[in-house]
C-alpha positions as CSV (number, residue, x, y, z in Angstrom):
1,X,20.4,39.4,43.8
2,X,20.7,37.8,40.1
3,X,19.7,39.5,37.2
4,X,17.0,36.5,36.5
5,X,16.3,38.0,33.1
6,X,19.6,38.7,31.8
7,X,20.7,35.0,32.7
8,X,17.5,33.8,30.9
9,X,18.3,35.4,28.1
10,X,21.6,34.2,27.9
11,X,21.1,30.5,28.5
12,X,19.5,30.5,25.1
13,X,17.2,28.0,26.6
14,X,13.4,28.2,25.2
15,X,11.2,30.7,26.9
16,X,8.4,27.5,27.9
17,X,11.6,25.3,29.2
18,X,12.6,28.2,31.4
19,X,8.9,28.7,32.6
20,X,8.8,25.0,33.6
21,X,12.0,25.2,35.2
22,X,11.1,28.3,37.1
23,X,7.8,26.8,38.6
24,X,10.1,23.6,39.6
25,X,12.4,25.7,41.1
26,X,9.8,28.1,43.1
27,X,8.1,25.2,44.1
28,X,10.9,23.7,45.8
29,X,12.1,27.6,47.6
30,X,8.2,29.0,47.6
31,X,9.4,30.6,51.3
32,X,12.7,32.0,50.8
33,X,13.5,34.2,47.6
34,X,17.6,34.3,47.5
35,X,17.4,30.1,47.6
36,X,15.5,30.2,45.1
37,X,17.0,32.5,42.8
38,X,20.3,30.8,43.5
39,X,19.1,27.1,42.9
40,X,17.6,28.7,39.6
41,X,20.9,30.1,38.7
42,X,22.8,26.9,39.5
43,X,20.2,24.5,37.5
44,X,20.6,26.9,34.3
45,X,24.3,27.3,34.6
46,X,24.9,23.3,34.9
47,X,22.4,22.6,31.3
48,X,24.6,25.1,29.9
49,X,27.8,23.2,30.7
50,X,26.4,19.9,30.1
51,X,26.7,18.6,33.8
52,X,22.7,18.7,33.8
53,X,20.8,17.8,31.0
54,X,16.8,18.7,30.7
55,X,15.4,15.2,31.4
56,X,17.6,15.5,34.8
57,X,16.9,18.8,36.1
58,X,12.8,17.9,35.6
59,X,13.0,14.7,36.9
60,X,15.0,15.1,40.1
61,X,15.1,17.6,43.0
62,X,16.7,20.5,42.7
63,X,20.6,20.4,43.0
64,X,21.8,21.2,46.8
């Protein structure tokens, strides 16, 4: 659906931040891929436009 790497790449986000955010992420969608690829998407996208800041996005459930 989402070129995962691409957007990785481009959040300039550390490669062990992204790891932890992908496990939260997964964790949260482990039974449907597209949810999770989408909540991954969203989470990354709101850091980089400061509506989502690290200590938020690991401390609470994923954004709806």
């Amino acid at each position: 659906m989402f070129d995962l790497e691409k957007i990785k790449r481009e959040s300039g986000l550390p490669r062990d931040v992204l790891a932890r955010l992908e496990a939260k992420v997964k964790a949260e969608f482990r039974d449907d891929a597209m949810m999770f690829e989408l909540h991954f998407v969203r989470v990354i996208t709101a850091i980089k436009q400061g509506t989502l800041s690290l200590d938020q996005a690991f401390a609470e459930p994923v954004p709806a």
